[in-house]
BAFIDREN-627248 format. One line per 8 residues: for each residue x negated, y, z negated of N, C-alpha, C. Coordinates in steps of 0.2 Angstrom, whole numbers, always signed. Layout:
<sites>
X/Y/Z/X/Y/Z/X/Y/Z; ...
</sites>
This chain:
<sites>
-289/+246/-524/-295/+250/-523/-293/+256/-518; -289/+260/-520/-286/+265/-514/-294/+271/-511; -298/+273/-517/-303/+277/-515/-307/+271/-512; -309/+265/-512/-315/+263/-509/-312/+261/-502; -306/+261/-502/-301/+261/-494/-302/+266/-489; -304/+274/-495/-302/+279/-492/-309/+282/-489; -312/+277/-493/-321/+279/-490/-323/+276/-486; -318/+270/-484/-320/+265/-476/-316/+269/-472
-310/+270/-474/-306/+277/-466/-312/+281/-465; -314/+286/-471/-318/+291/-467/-325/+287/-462; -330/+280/-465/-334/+279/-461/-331/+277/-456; -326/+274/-453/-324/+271/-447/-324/+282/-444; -322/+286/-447/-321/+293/-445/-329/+295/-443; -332/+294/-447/-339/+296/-445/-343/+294/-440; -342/+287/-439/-346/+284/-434/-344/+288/-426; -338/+289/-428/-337/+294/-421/-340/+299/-418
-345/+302/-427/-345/+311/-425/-352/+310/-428; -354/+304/-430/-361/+306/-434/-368/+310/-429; -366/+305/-422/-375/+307/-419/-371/+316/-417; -365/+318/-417/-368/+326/-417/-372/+330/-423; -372/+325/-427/-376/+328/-434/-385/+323/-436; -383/+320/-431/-390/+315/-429/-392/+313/-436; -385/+311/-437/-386/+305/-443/-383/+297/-439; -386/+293/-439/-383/+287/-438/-377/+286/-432
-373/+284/-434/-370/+281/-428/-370/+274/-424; -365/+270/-426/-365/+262/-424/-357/+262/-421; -355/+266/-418/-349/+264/-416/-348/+258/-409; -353/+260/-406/-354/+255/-402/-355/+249/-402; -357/+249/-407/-362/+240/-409/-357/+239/-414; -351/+242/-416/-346/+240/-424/-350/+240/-429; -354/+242/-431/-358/+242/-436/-361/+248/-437; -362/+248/-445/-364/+255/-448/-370/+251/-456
-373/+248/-451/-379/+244/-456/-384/+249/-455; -389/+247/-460/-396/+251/-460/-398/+250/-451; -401/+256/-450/-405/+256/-444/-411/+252/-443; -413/+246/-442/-421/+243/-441/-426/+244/-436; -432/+244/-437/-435/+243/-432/-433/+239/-429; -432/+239/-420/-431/+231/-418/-434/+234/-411; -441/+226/-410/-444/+226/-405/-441/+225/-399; -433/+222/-400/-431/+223/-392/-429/+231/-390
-429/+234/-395/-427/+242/-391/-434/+243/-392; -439/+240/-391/-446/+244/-390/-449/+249/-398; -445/+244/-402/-447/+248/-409/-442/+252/-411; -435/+258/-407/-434/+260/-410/-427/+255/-413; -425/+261/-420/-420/+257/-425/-415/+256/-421; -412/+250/-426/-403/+250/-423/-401/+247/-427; -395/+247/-428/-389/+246/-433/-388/+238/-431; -390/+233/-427/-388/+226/-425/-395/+223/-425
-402/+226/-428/-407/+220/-427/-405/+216/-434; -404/+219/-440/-401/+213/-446/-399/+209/-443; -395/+207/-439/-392/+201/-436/-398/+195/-434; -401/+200/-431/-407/+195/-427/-410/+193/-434; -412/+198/-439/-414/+192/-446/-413/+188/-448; -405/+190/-449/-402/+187/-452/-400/+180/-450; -400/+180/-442/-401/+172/-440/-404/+170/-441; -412/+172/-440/-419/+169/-440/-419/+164/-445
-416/+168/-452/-416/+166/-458/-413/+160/-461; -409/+158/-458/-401/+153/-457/-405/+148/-454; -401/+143/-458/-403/+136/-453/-398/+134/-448; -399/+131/-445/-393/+129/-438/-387/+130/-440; -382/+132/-437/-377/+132/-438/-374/+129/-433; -368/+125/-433/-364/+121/-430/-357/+122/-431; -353/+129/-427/-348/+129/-427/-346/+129/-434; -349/+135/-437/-348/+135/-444/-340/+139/-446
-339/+139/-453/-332/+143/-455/-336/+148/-457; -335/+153/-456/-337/+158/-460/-332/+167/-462; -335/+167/-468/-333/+175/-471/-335/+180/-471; -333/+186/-467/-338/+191/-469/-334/+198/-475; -337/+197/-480/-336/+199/-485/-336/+208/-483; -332/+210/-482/-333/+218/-483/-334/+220/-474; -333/+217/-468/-333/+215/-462/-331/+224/-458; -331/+228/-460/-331/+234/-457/-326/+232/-453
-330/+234/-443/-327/+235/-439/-328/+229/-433; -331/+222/-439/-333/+219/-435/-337/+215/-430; -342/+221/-430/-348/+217/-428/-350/+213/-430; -354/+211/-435/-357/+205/-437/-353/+198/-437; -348/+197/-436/-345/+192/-435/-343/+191/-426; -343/+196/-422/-341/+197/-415/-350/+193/-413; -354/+194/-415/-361/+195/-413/-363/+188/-413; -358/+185/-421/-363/+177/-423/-356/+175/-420
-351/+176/-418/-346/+168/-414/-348/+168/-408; -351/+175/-405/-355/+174/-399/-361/+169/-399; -366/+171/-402/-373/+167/-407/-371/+159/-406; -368/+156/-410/-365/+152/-414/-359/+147/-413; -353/+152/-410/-348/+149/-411/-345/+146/-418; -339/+144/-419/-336/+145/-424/-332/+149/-426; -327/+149/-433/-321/+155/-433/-322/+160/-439; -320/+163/-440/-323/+171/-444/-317/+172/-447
-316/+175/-453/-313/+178/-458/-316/+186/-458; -314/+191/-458/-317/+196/-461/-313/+200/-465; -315/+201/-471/-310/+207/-475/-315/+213/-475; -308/+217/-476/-307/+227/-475/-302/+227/-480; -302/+234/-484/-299/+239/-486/-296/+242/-481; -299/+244/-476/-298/+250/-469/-293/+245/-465; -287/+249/-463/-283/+247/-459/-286/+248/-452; -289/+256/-453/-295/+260/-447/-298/+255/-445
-302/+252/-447/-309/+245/-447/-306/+241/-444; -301/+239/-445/-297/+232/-445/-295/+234/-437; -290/+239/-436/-289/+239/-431/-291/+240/-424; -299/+242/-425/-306/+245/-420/-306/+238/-421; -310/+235/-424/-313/+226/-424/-307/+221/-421; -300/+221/-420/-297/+217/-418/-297/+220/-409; -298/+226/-410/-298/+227/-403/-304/+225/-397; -311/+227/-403/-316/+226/-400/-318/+220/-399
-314/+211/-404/-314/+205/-406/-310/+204/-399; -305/+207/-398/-301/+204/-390/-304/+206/-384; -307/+210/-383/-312/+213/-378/-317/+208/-376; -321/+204/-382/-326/+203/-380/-324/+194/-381; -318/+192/-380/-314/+186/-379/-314/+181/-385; -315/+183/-391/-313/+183/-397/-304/+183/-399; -299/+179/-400/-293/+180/-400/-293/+179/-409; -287/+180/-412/-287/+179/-419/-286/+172/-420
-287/+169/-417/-289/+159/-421/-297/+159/-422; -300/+165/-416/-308/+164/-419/-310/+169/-422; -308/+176/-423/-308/+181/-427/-304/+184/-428; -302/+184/-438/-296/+187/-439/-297/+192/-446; -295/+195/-445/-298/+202/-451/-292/+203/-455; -292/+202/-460/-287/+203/-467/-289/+211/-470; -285/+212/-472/-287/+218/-476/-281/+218/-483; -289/+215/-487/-289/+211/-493/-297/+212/-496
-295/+214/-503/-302/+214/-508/-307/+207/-506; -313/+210/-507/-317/+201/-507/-317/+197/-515; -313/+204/-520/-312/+200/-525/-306/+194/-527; -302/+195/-520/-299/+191/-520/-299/+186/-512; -304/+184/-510/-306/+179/-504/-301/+175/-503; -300/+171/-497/-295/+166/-495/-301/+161/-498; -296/+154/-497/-298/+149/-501/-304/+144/-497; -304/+147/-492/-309/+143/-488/-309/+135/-490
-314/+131/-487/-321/+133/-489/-325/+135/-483; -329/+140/-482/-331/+141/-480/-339/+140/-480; -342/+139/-472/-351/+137/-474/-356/+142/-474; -352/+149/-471/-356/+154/-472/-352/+160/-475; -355/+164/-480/-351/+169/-484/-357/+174/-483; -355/+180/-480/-359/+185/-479/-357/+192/-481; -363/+196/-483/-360/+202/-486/-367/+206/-487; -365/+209/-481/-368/+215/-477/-367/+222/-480
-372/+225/-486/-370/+232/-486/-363/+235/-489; -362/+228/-493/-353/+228/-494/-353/+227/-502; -357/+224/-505/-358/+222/-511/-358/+227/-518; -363/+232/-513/-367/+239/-517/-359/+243/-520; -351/+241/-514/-347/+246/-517/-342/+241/-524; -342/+236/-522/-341/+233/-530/-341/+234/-536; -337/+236/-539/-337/+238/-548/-339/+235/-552; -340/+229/-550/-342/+223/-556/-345/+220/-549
-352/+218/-548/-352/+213/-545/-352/+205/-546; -353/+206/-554/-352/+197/-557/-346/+193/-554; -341/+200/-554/-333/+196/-554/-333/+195/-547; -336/+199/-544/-336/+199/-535/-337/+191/-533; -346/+191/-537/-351/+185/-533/-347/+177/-536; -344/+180/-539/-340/+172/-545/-333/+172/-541; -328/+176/-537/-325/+176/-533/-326/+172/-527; -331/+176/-525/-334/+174/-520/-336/+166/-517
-340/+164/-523/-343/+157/-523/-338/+153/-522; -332/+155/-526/-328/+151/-526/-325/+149/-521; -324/+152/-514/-324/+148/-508/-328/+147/-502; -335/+146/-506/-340/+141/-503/-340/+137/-504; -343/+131/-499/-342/+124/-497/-347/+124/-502; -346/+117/-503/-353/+114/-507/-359/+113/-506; -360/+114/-497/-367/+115/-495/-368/+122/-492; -362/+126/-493/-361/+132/-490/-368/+136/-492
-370/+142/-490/-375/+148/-490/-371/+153/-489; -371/+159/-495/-373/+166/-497/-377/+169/-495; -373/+176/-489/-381/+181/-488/-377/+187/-489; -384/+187/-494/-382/+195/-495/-387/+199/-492; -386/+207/-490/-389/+210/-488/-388/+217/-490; -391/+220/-492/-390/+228/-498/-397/+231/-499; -392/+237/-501/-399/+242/-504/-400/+240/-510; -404/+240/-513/-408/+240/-518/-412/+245/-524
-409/+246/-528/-414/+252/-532/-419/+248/-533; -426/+251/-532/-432/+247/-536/-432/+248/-544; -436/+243/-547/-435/+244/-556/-437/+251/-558; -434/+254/-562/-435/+259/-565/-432/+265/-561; -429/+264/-556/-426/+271/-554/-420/+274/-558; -416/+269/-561/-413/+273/-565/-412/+276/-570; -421/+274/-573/-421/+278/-577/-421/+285/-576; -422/+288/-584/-426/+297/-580/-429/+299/-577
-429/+299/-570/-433/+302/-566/-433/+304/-560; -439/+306/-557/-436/+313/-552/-430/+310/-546; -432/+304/-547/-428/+299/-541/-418/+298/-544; -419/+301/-550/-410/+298/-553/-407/+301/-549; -408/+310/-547/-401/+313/-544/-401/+311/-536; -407/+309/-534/-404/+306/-527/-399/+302/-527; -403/+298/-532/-398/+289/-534/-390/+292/-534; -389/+298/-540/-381/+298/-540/-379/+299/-537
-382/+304/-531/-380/+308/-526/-377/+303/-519; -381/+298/-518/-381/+293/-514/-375/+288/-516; -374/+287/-524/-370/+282/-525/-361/+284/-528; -363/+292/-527/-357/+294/-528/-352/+295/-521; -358/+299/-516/-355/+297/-508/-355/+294/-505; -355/+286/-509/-354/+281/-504/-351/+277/-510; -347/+279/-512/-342/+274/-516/-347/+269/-519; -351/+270/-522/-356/+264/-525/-355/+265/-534
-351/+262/-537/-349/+263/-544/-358/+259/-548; -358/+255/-547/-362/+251/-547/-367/+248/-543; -372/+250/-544/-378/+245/-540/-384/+241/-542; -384/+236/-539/-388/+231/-544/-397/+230/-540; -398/+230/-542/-405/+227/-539/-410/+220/-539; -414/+219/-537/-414/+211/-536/-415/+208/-541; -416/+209/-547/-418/+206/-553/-409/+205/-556; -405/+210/-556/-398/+207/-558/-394/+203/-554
-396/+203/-547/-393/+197/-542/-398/+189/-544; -401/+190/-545/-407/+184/-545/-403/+180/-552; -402/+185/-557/-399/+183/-563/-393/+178/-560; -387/+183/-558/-383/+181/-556/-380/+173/-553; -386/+174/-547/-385/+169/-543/-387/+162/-549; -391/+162/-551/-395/+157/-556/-388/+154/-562; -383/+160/-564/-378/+161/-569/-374/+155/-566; -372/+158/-559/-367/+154/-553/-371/+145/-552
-375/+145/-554/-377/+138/-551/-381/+136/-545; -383/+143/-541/-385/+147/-535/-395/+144/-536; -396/+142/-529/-403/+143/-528/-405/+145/-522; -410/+152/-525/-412/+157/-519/-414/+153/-514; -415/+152/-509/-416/+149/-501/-422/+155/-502; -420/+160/-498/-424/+165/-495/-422/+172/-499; -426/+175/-498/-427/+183/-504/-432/+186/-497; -431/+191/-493/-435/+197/-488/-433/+202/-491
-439/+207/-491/-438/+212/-492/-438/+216/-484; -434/+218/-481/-434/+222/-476/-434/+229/-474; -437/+232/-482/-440/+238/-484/-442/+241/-476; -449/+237/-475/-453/+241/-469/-451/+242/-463; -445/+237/-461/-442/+240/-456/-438/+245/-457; -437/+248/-461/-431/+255/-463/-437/+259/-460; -432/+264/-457/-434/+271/-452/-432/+278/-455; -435/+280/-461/-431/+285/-465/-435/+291/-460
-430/+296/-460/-432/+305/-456/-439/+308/-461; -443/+309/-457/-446/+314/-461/-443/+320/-467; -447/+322/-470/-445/+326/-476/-442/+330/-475; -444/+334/-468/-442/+342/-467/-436/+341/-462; -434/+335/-459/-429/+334/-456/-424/+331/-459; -425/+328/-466/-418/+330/-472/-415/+334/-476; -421/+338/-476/-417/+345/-478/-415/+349/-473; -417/+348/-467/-415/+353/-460/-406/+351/-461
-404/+343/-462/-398/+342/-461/-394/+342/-466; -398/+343/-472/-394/+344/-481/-393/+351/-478; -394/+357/-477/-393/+363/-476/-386/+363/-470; -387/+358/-465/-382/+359/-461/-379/+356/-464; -377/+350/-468/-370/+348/-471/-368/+353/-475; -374/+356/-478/-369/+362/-484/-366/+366/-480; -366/+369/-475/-363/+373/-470/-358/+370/-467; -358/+364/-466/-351/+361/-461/-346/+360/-467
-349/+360/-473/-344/+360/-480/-340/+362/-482; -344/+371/-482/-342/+376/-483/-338/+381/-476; -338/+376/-470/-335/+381/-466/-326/+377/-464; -326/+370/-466/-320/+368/-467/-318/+366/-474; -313/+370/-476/-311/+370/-485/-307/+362/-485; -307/+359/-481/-301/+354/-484/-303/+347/-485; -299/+345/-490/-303/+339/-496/-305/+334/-491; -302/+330/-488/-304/+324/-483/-312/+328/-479
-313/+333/-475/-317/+335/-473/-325/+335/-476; -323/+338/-484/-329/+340/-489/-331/+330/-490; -324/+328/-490/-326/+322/-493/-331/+318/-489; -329/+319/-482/-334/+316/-476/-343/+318/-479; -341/+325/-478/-347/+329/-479/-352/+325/-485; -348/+323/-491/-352/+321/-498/-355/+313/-495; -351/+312/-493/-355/+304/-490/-361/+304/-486; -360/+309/-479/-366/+311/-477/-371/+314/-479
-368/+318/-486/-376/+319/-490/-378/+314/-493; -375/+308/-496/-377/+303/-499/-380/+299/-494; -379/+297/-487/-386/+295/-483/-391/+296/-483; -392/+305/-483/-396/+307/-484/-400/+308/-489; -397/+307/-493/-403/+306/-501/-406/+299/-502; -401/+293/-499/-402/+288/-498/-409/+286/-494; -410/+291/-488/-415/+292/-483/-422/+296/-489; -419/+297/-492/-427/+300/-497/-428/+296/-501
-425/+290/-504/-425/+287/-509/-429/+281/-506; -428/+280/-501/-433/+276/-494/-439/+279/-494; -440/+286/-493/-445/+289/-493/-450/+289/-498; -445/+288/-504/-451/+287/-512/-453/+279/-512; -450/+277/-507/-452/+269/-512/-446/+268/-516; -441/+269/-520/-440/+269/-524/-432/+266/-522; -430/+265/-517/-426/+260/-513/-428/+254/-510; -427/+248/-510/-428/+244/-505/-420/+240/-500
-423/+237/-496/-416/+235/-491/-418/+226/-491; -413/+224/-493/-416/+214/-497/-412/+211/-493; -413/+206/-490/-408/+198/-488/-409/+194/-493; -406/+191/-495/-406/+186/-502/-400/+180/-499; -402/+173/-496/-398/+168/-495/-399/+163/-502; -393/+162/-504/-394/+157/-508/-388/+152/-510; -388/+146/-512/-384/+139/-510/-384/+136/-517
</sites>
């Protein structure tokens, strides 16, 4: 998967440079998750309150085995061996990801017997078992998600939980209408070949022998920018695009317009953000 490799180098590149373009930015926290409202910053968004859900959600955990399917730069595994303890797997594509997250895993006294990052497909996962599998905004770049989630399963323990968490098209966005060219636009610059929404994960999991636990929609805490402040910033990407000619640079740039349409697609409704645990 050399392109969806090449689109984790550039986000590990963007988190660097986003807040000059007052897009996003989670380099500090390792993570490049939707931004949510979180009542400990007083309401405003961040890129680490999913975590705080996504425990909520979860039943106790005791020194659990777990995988984080798609594991960027390592946050969410650094957050919950803090949380929780227990030892972590995480796969990347991204050599870049891989080696920010081992840095940041040794920083915060995480050695590689408790966090250790492969950079390997999750359609080809170690054999685990493990009792938690998780996949964070990692799903949506899957080709085929069938093959992914039937991979995947299969190094879950027998009493293991699956959490996914993703954007979601609401039903009928892909059809004709005025919302398709955001969708393309959003799922061409973020490497999203395929995107399922919760009516084909619901299938799936049921196909798998899966029973949904929990289904949140976490729509309402999304922070999309007002109208006139997405197109303030589509106008500057078109200009930061056209003022450096080179392919890597333009490529950055399509990604960041694909946030951004992704931030209007939130705006129509016509997006949702879901946790879906299921066993």
């Amino acid at each position: 998967m050399p392109d969806l490799a090449a689109y984790y180098d550039r986000l590990s590149l963007w988190t660097t440079i986003a807040r000059a373009f007052g897009y996003g930015g989670g380099r500090d926290a390792l993570t490049v998750h939707r931004a949510l409202a979180d009542p400990r910053a007083d309401g405003r968004p961040t890129p680490t309150r999913v975590h705080d859900l996504l425990a909520d959600a979860l039943p106790p955990l005791t020194a659990p085995r777990v995988l984080d399917a798609g594991c960027g730069m390592g946050g969410t595994m650094i957050d919950f061996a803090t949380r929780v303890g227990g030892t972590y797997v995480g796969l990347t594509l991204s050599e870049k990801q891989a080696a920010i997250g081992r840095r940041a895993a040794g920083r915060a006294g995480h050695g590689p017997a408790t966090i250790q990052f492969l950079i390997q497909s999750y359609d080809a996962p170690p054999a685990g078992p493990f009792d938690l599998i998780v996949a964070i905004e990692s799903l949506a770049h899957s080709s085929n998600p069938a093959v992914t989630l039937q991979c995947l399963i299969g190094s879950l323990a027998p009493s293991g939980i699956l959490a996914v968490v993703d954007d979601m098209p609401e039903p009928g966005v892909t059809s004709d209408n005025l919302c398709t060219p955001d969708l393309v636009t959003f799922k061409s610059g973020w490497s999203c070949p395929v995107l399922w929404g919760t009516s084909e994960y619901r299938a799936a999991f049921a196909r798998l022998g899966l029973k949904i636990l929990t289904e949140v929609d976490l729509s309402p805490h999304v922070a999309p920018r007002a109208a006139s402040g997405i197109r303030q910033l589509e106008r500057l990407n078109r200009l930061a695009r056209r003022a450096i000619p080179a392919e890597s640079w333009r490529r950055l740039m399509d990604s960041y317009r694909g946030g951004l349409a992704l931030e209007r697609l939130y705006r129509r409704g016509a997006m949702s953000y879901r946790m879906m645990l299921a066993a």
